[in-house]
Gaussian input, Z-matrix of N, CA and C with variables (Angstrom, degrees):
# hf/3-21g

backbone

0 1
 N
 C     1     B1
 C     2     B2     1     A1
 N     3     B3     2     A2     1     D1
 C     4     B4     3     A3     2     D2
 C     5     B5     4     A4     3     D3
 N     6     B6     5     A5     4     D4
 C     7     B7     6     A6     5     D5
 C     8     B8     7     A7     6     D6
 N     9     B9     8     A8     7     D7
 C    10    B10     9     A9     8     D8
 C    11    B11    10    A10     9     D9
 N    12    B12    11    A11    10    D10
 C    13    B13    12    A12    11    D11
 C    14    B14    13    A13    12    D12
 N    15    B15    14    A14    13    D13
 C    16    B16    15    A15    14    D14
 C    17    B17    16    A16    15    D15
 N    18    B18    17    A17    16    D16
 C    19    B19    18    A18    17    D17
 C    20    B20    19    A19    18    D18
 N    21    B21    20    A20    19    D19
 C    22    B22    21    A21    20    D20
 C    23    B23    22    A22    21    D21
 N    24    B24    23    A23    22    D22
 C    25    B25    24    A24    23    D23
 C    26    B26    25    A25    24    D24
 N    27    B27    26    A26    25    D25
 C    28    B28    27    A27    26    D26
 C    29    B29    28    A28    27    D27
 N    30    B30    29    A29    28    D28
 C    31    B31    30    A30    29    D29
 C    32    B32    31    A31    30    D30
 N    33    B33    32    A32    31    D31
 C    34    B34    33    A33    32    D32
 C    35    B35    34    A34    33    D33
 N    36    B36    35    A35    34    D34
 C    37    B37    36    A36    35    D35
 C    38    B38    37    A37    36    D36
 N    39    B39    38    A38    37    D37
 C    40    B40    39    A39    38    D38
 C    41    B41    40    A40    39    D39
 N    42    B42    41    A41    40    D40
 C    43    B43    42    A42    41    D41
 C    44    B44    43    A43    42    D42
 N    45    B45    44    A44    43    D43
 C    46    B46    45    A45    44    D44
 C    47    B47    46    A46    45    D45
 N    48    B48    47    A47    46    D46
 C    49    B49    48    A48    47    D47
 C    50    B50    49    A49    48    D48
 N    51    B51    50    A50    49    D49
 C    52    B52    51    A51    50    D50
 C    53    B53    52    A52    51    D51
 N    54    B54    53    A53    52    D52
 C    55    B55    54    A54    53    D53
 C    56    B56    55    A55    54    D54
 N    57    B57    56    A56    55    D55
 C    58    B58    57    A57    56    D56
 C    59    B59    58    A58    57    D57
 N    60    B60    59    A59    58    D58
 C    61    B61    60    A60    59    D59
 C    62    B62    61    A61    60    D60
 N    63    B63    62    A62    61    D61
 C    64    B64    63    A63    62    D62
 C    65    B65    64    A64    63    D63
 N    66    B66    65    A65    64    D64
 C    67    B67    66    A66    65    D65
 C    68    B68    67    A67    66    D66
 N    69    B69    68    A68    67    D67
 C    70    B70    69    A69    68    D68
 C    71    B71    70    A70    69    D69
 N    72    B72    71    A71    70    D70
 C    73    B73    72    A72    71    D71
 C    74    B74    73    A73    72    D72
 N    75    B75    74    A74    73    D73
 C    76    B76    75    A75    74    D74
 C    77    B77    76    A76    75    D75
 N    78    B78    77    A77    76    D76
 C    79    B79    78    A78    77    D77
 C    80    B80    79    A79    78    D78
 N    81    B81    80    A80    79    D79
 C    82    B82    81    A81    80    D80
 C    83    B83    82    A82    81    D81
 N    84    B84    83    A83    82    D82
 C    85    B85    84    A84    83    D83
 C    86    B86    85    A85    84    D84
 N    87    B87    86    A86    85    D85
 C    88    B88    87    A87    86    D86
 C    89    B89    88    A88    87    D87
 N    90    B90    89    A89    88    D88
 C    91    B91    90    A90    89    D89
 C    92    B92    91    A91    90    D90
 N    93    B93    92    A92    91    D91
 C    94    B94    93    A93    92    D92
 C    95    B95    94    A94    93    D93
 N    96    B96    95    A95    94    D94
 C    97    B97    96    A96    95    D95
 C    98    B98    97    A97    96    D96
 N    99    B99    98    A98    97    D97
 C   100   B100    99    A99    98    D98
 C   101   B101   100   A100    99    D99
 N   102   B102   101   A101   100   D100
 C   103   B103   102   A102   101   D101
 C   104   B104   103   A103   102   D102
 N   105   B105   104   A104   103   D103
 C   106   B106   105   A105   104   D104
 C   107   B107   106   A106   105   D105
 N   108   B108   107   A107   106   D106
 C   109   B109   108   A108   107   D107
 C   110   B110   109   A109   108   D108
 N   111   B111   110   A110   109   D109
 C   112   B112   111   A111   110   D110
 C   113   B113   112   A112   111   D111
 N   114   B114   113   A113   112   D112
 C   115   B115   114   A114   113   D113
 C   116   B116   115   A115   114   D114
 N   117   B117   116   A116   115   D115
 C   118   B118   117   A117   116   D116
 C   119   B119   118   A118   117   D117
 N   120   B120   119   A119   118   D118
 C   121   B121   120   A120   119   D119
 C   122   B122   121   A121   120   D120
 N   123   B123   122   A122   121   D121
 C   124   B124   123   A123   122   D122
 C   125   B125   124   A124   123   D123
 N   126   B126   125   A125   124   D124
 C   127   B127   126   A126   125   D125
 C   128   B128   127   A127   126   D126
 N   129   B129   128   A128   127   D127
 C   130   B130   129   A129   128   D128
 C   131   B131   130   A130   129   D129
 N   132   B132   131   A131   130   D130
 C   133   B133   132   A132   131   D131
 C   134   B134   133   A133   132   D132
 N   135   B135   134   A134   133   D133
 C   136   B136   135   A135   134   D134
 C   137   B137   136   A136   135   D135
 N   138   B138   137   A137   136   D136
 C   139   B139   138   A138   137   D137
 C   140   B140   139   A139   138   D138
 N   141   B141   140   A140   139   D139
 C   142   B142   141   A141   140   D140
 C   143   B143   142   A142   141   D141
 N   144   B144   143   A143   142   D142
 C   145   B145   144   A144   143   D143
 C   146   B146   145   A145   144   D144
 N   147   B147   146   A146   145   D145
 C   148   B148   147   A147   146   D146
 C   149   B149   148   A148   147   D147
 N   150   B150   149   A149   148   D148
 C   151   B151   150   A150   149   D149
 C   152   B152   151   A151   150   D150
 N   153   B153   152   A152   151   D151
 C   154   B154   153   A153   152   D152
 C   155   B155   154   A154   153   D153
 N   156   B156   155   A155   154   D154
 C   157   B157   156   A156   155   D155
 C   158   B158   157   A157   156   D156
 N   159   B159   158   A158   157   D157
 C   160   B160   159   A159   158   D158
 C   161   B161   160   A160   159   D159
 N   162   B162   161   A161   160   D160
 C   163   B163   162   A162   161   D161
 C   164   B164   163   A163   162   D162
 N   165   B165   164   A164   163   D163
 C   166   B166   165   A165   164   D164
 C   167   B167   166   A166   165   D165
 N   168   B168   167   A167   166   D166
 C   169   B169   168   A168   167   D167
 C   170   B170   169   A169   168   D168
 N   171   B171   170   A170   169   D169
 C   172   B172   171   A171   170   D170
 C   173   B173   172   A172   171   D171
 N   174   B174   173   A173   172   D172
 C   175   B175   174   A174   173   D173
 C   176   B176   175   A175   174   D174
 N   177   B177   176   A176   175   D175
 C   178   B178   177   A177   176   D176
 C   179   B179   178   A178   177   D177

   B1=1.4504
   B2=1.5297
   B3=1.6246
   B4=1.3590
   B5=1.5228
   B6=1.8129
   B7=1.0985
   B8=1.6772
   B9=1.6169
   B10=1.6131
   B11=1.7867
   B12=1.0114
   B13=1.5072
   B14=2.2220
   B15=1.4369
   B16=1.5130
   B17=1.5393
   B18=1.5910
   B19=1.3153
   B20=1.3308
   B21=1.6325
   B22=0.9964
   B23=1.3360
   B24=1.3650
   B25=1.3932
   B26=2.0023
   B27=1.2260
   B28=1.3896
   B29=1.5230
   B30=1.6360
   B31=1.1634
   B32=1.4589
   B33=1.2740
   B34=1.3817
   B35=1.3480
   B36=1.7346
   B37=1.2207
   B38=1.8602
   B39=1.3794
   B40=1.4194
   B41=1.4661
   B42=1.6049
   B43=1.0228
   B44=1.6042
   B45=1.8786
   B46=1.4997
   B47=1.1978
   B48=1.4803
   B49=1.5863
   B50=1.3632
   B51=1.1322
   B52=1.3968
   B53=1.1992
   B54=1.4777
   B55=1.8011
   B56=1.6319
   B57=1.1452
   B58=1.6729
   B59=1.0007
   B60=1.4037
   B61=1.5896
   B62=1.3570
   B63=1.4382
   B64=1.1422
   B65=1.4777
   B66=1.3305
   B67=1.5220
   B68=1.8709
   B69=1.1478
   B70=1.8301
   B71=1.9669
   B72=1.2585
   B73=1.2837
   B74=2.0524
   B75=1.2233
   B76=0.9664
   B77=1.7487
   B78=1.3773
   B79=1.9540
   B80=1.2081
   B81=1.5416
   B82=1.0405
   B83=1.7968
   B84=1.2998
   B85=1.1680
   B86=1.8035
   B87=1.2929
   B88=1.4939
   B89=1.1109
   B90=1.0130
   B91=1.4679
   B92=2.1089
   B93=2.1229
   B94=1.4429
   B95=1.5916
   B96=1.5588
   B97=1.5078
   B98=1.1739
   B99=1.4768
   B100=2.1771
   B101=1.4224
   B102=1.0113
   B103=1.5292
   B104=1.7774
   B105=1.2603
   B106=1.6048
   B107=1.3412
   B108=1.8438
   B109=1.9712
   B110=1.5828
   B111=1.3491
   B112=1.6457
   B113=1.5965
   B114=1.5813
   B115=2.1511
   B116=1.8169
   B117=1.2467
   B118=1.5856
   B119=1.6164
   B120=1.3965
   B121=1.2939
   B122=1.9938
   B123=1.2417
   B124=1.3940
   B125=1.4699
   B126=1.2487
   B127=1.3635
   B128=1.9188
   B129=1.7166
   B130=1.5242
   B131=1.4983
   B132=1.4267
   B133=1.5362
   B134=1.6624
   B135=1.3055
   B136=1.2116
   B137=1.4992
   B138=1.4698
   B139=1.4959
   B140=1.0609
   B141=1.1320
   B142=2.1119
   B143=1.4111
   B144=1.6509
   B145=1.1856
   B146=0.9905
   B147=0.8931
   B148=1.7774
   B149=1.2207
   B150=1.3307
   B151=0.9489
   B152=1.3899
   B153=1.3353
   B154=1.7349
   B155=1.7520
   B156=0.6873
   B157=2.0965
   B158=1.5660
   B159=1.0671
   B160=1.2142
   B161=1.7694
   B162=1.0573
   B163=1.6825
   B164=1.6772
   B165=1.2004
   B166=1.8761
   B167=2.1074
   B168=1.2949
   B169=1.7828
   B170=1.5327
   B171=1.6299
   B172=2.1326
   B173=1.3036
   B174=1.6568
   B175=1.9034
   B176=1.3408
   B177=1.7067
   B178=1.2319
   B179=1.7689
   A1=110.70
   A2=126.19
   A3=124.06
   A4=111.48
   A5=108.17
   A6=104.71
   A7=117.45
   A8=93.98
   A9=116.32
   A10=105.71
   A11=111.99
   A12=120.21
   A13=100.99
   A14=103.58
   A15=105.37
   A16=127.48
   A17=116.68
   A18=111.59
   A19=119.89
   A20=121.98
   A21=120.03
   A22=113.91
   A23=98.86
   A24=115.20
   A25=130.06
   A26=98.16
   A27=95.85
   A28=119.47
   A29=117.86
   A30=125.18
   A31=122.92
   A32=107.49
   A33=107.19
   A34=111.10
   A35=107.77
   A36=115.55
   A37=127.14
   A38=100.35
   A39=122.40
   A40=114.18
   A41=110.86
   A42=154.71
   A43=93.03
   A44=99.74
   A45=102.42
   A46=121.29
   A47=92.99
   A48=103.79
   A49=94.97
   A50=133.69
   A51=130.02
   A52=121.87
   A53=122.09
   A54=125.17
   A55=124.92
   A56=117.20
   A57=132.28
   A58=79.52
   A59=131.57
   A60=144.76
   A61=105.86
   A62=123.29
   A63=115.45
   A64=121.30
   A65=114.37
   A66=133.18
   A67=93.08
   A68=109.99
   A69=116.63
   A70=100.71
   A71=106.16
   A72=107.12
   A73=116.86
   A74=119.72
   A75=114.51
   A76=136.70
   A77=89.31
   A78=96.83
   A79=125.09
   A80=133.26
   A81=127.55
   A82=96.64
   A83=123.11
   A84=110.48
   A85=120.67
   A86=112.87
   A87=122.88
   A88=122.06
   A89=129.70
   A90=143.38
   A91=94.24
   A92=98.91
   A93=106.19
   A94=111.60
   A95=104.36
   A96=96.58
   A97=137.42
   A98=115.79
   A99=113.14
   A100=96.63
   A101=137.68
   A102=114.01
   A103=113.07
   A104=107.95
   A105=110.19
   A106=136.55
   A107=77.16
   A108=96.58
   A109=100.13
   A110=123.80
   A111=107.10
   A112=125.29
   A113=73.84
   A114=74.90
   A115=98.37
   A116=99.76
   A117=93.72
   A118=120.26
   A119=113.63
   A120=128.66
   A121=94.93
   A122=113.82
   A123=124.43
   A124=98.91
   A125=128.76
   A126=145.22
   A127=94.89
   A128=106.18
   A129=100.04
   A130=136.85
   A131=104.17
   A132=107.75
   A133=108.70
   A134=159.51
   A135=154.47
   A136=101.48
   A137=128.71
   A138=141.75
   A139=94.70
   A140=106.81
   A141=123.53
   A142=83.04
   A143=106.49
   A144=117.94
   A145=125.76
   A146=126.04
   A147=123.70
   A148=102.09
   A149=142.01
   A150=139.23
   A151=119.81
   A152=106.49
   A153=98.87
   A154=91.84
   A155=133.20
   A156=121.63
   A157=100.20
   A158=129.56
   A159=127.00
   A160=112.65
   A161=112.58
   A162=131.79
   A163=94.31
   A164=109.84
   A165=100.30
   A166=104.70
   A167=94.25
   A168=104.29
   A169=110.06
   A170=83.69
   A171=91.56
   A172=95.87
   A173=127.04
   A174=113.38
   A175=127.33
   A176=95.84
   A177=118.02
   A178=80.02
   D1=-46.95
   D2=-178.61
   D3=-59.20
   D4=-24.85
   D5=-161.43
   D6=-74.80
   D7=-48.45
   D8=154.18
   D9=-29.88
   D10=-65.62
   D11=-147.23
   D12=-76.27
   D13=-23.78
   D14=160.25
   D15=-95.55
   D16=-15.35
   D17=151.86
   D18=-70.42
   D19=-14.12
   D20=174.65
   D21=-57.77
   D22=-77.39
   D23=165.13
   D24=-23.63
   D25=-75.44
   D26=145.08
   D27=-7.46
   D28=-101.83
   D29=160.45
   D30=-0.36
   D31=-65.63
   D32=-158.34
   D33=-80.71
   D34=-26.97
   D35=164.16
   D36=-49.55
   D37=-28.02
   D38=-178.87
   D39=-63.68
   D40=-49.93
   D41=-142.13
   D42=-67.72
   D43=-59.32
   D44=-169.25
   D45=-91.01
   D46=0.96
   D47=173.52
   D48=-68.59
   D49=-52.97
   D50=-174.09
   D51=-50.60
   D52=-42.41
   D53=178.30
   D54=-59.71
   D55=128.50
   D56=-178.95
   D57=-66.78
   D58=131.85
   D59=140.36
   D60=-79.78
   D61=136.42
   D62=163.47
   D63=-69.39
   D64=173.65
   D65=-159.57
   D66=-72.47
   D67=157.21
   D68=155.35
   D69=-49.42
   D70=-80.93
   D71=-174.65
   D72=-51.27
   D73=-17.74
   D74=153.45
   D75=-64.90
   D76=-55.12
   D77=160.30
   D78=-59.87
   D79=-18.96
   D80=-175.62
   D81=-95.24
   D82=-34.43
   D83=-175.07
   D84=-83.53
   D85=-2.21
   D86=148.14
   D87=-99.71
   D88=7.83
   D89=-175.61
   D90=-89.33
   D91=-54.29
   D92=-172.90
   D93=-59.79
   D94=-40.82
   D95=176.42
   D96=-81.73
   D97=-15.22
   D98=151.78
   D99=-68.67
   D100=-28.07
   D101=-177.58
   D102=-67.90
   D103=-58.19
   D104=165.17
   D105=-23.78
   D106=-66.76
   D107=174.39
   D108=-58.22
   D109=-39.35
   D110=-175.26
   D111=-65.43
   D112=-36.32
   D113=-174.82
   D114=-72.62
   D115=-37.90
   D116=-179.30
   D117=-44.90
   D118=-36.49
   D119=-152.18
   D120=-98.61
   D121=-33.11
   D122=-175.59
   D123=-73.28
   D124=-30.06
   D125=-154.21
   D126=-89.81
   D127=-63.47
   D128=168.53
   D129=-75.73
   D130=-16.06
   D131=153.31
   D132=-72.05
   D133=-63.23
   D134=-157.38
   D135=-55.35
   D136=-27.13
   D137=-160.53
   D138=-82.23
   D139=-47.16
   D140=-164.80
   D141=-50.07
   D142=-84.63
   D143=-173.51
   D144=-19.23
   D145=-70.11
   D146=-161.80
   D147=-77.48
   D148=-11.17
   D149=173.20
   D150=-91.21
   D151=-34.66
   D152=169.77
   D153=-83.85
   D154=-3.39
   D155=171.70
   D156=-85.81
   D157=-54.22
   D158=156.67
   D159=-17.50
   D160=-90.52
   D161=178.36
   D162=-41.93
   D163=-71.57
   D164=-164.59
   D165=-47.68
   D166=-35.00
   D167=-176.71
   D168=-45.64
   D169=-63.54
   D170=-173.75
   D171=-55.00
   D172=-48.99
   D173=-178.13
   D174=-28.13
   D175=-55.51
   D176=-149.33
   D177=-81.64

């Protein structure tokens, strides 16, 4: 079982040896645009909102 469980390891160690990490300046510049798109998107849902609460209000 230990033995399994350090070839595992091994492996995976291999594994990430293999992956291109992106650059510093790459992560930060996808990092800026989910942040945007979120506030952007938090910004047109809150609009929705109050605006369909608005409408259900005068119903009610």
């Amino acid at each position: 079982m230990i033995t399994k469980a350090l070839q595992f390891l091994a492996e995976v160690k291999a594994e990430v040896n293999k992956v291109t990490w992106p650059s510093r300046r790459e992560a930060l510049g996808g990092t800026a645009v989910v942040v945007v798109v979120v506030l952007l998107m938090a910004t047109f849902l809150g609009v929705i909102d109050a605006i369909l609460s608005k409408i259900v209000q005068s119903i009610i």
